[in-house]
Chimera marker file (.cmm) of the C-alpha trace (Angstrom):
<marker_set name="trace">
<marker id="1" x="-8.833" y="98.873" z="31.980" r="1" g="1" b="0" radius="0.5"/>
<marker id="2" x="-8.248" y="100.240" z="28.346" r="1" g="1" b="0" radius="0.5"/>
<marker id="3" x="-5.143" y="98.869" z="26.047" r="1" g="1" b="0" radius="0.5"/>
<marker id="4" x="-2.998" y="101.893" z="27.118" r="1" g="1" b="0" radius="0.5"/>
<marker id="5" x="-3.945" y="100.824" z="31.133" r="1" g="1" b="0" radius="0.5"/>
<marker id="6" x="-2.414" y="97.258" z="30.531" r="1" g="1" b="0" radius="0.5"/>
<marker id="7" x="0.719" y="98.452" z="28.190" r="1" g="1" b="0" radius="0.5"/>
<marker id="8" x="1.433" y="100.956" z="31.367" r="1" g="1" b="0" radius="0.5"/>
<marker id="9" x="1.125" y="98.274" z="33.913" r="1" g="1" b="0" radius="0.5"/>
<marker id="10" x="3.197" y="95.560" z="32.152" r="1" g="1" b="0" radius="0.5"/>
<marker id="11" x="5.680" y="98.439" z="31.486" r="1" g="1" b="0" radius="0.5"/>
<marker id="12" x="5.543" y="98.871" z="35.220" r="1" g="1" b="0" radius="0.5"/>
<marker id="13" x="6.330" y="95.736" z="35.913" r="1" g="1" b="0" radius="0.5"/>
<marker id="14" x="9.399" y="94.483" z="33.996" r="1" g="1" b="0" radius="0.5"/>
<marker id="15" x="10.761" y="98.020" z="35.646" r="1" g="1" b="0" radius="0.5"/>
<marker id="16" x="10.134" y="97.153" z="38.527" r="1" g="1" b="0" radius="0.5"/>
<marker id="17" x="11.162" y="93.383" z="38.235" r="1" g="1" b="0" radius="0.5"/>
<marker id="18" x="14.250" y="95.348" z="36.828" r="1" g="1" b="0" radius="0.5"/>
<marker id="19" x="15.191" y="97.358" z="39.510" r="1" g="1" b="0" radius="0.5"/>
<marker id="20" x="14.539" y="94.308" z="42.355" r="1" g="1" b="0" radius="0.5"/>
<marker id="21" x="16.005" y="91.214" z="40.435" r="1" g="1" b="0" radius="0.5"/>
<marker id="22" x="18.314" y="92.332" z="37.396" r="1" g="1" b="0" radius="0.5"/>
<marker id="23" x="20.199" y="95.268" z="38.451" r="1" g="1" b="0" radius="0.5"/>
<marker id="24" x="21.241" y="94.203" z="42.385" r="1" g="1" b="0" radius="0.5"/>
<marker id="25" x="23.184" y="91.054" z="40.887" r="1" g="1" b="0" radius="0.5"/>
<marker id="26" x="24.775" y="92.972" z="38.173" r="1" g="1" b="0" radius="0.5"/>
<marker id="27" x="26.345" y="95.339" z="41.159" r="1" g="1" b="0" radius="0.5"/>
<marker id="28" x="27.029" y="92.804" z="43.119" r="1" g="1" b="0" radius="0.5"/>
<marker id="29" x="28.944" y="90.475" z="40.190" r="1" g="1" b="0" radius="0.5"/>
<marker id="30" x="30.872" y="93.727" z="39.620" r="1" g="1" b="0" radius="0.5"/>
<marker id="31" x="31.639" y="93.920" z="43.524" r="1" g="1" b="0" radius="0.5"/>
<marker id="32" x="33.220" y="90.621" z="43.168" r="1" g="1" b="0" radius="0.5"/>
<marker id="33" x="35.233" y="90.885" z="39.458" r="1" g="1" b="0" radius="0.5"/>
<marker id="34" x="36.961" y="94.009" z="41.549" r="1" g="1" b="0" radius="0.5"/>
<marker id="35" x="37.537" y="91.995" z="44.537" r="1" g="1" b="0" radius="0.5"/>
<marker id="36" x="39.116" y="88.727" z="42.537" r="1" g="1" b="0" radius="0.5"/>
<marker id="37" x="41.260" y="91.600" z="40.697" r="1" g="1" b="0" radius="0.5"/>
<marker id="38" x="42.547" y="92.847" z="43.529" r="1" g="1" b="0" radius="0.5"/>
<marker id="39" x="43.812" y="89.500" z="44.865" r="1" g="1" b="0" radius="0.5"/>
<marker id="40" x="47.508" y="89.355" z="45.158" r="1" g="1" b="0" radius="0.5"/>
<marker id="41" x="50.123" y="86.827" z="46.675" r="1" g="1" b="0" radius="0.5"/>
<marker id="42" x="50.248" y="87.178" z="50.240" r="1" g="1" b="0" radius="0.5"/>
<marker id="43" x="46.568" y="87.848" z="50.912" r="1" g="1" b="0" radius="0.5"/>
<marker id="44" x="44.672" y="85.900" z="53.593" r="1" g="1" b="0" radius="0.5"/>
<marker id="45" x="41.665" y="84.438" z="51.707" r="1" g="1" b="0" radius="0.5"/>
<marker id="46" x="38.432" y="82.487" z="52.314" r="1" g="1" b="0" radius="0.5"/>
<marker id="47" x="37.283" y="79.964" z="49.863" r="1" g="1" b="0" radius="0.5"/>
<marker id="48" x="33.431" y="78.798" z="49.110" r="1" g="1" b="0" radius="0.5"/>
<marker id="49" x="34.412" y="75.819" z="51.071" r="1" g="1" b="0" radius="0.5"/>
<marker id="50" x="34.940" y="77.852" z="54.046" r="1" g="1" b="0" radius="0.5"/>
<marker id="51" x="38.497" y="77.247" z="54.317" r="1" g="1" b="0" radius="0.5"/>
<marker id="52" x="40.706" y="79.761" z="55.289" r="1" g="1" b="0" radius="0.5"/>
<marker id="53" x="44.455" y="80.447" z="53.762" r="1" g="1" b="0" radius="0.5"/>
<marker id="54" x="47.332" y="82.088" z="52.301" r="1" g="1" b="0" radius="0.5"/>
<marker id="55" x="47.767" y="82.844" z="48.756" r="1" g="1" b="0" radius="0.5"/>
<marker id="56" x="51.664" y="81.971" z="47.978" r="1" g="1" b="0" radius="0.5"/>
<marker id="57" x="51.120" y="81.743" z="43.935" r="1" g="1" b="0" radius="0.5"/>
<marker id="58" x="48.976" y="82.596" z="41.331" r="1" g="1" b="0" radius="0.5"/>
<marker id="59" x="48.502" y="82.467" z="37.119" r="1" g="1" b="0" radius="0.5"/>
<marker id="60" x="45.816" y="84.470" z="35.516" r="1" g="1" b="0" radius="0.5"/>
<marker id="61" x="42.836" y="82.281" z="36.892" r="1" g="1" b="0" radius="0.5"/>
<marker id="62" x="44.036" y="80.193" z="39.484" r="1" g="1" b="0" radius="0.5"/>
<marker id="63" x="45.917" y="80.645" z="42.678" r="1" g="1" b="0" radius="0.5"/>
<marker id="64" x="47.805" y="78.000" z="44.850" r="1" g="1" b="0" radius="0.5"/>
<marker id="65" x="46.462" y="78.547" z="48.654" r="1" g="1" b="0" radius="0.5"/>
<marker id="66" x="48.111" y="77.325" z="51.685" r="1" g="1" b="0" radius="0.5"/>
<marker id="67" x="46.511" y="76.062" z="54.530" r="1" g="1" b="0" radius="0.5"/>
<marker id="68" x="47.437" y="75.127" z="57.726" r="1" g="1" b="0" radius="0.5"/>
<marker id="69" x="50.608" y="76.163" z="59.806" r="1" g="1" b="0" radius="0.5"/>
<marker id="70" x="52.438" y="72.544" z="58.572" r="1" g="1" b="0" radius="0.5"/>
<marker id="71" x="53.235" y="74.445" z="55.054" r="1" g="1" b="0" radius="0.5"/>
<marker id="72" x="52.991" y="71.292" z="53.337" r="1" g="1" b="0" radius="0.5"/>
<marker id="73" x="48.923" y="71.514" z="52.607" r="1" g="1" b="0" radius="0.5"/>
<marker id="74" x="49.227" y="73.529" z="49.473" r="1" g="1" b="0" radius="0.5"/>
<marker id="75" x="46.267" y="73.455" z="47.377" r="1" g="1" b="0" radius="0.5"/>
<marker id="76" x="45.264" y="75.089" z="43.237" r="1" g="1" b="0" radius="0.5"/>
<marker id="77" x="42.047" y="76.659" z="42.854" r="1" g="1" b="0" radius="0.5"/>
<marker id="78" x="40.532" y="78.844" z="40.645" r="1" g="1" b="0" radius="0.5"/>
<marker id="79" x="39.741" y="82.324" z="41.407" r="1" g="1" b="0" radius="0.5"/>
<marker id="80" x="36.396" y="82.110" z="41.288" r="1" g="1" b="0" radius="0.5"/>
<marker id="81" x="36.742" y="79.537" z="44.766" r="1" g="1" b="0" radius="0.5"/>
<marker id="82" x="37.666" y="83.056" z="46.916" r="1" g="1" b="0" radius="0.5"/>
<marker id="83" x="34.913" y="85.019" z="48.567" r="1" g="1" b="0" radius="0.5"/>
<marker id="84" x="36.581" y="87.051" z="51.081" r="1" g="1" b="0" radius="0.5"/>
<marker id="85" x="40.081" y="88.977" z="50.720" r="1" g="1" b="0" radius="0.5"/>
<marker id="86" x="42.178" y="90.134" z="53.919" r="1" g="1" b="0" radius="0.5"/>
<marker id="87" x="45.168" y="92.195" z="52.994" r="1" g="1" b="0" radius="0.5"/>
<marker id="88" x="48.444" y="91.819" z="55.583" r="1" g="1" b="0" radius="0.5"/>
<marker id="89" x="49.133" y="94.796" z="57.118" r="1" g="1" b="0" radius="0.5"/>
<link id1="1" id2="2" r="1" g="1" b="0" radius="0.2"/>
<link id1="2" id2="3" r="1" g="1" b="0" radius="0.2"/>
<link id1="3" id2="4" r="1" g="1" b="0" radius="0.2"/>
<link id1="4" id2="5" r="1" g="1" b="0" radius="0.2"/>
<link id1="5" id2="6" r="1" g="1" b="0" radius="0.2"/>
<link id1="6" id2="7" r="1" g="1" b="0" radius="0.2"/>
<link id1="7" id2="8" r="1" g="1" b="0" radius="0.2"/>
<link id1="8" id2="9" r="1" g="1" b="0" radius="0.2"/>
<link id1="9" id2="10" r="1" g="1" b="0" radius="0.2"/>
<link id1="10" id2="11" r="1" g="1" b="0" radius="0.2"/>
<link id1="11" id2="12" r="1" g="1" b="0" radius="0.2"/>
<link id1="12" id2="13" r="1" g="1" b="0" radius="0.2"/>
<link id1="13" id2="14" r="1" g="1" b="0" radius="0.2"/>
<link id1="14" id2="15" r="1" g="1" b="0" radius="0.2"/>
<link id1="15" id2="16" r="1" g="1" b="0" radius="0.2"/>
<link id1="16" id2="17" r="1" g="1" b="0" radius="0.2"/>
<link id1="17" id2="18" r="1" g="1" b="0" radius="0.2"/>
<link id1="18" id2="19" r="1" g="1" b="0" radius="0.2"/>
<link id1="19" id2="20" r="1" g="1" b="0" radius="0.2"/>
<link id1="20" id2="21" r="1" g="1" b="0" radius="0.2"/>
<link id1="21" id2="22" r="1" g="1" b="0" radius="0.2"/>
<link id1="22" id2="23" r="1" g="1" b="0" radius="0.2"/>
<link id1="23" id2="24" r="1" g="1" b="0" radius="0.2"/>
<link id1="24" id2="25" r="1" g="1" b="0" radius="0.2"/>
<link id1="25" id2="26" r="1" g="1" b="0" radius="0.2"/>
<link id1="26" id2="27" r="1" g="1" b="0" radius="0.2"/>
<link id1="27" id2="28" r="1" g="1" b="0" radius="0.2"/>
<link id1="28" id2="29" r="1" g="1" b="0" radius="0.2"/>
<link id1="29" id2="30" r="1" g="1" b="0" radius="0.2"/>
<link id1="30" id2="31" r="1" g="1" b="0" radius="0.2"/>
<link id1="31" id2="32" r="1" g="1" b="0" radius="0.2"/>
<link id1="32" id2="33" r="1" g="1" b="0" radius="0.2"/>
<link id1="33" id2="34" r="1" g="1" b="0" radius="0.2"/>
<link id1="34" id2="35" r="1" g="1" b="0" radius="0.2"/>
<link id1="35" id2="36" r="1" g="1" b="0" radius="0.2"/>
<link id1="36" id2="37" r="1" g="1" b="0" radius="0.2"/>
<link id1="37" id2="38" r="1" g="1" b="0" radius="0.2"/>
<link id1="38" id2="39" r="1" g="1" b="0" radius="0.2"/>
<link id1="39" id2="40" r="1" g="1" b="0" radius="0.2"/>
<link id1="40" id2="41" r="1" g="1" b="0" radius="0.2"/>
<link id1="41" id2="42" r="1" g="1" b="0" radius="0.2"/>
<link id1="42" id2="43" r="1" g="1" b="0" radius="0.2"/>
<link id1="43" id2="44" r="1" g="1" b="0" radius="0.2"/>
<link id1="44" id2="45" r="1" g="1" b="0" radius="0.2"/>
<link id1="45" id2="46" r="1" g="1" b="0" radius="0.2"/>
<link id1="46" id2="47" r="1" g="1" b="0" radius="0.2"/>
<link id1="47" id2="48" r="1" g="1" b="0" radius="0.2"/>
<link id1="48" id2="49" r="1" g="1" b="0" radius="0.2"/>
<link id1="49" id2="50" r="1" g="1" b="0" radius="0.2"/>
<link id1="50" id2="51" r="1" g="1" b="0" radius="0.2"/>
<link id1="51" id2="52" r="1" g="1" b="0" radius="0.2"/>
<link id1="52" id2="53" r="1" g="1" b="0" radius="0.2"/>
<link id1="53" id2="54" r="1" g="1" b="0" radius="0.2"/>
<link id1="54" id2="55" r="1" g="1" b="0" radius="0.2"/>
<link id1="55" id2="56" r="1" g="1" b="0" radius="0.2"/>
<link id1="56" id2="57" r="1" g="1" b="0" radius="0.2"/>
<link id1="57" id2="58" r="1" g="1" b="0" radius="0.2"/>
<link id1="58" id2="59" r="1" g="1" b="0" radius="0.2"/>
<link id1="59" id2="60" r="1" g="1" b="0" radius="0.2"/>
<link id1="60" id2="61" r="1" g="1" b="0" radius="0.2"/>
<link id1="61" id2="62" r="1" g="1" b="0" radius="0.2"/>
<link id1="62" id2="63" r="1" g="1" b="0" radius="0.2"/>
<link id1="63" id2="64" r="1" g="1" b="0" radius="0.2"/>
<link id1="64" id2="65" r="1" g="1" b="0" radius="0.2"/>
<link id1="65" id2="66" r="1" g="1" b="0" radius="0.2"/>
<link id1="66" id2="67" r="1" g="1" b="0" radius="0.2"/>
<link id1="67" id2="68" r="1" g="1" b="0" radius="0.2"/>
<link id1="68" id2="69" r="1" g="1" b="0" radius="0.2"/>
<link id1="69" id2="70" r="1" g="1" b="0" radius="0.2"/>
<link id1="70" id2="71" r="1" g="1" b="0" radius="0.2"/>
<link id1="71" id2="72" r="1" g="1" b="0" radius="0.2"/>
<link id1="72" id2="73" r="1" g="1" b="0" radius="0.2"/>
<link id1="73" id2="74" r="1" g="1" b="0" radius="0.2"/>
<link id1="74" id2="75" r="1" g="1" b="0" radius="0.2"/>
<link id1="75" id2="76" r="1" g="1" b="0" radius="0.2"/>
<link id1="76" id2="77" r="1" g="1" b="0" radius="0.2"/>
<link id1="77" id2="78" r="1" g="1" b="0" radius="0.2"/>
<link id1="78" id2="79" r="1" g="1" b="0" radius="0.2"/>
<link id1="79" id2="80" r="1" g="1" b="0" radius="0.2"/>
<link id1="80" id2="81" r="1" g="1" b="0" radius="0.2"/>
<link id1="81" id2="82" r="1" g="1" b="0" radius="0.2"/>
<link id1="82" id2="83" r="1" g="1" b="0" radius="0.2"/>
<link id1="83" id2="84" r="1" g="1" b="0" radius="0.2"/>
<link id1="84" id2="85" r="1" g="1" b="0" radius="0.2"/>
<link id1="85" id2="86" r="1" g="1" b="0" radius="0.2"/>
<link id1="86" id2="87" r="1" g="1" b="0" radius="0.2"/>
<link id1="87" id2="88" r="1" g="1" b="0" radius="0.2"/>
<link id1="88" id2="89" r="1" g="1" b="0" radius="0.2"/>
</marker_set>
């Protein structure tokens, strides 16, 4: 292969490392900035822990979760803990 051949396929592959690696976890750390913005108080949540709960306050970035039926299991966490959103209906 000539210079241009190599310069072509290194090109080639940073694009194509690109498109597989960089850009699907850009979308997908978008995906969840607009689901932690849409949390409000209220919502049903799940937490990285698995846990599941109510949200019954929240500051800019954390939110005090309830869990359990006893109402007395009231936890703070930061946003960042929630990985699934169910709005009441």
């Amino acid at each position: 292969m000539s210079g241009a051949g190599w310069i072509l396929y290194i090109i080639f592959l940073v694009a194509l490392m690109y498109f597989i690696a960089i850009r699907p976890q850009q979308k997908e750390r978008k995906k969840m900035q607009a689901l932690l913005a849409s949390v409000a108080v209220g919502d049903s949540v799940l937490t990285s822990s698995g846990f599941y709960g109510v949200i019954i306050d929240m500051t800019d970035d954390t939110v005090i979760v309830e869990f359990g039926n006893n109402k007395n299991c009231r936890i703070p966490m930061q946003k960042a803990a929630i990985v699934q959103i169910e709005k009441p209906e």
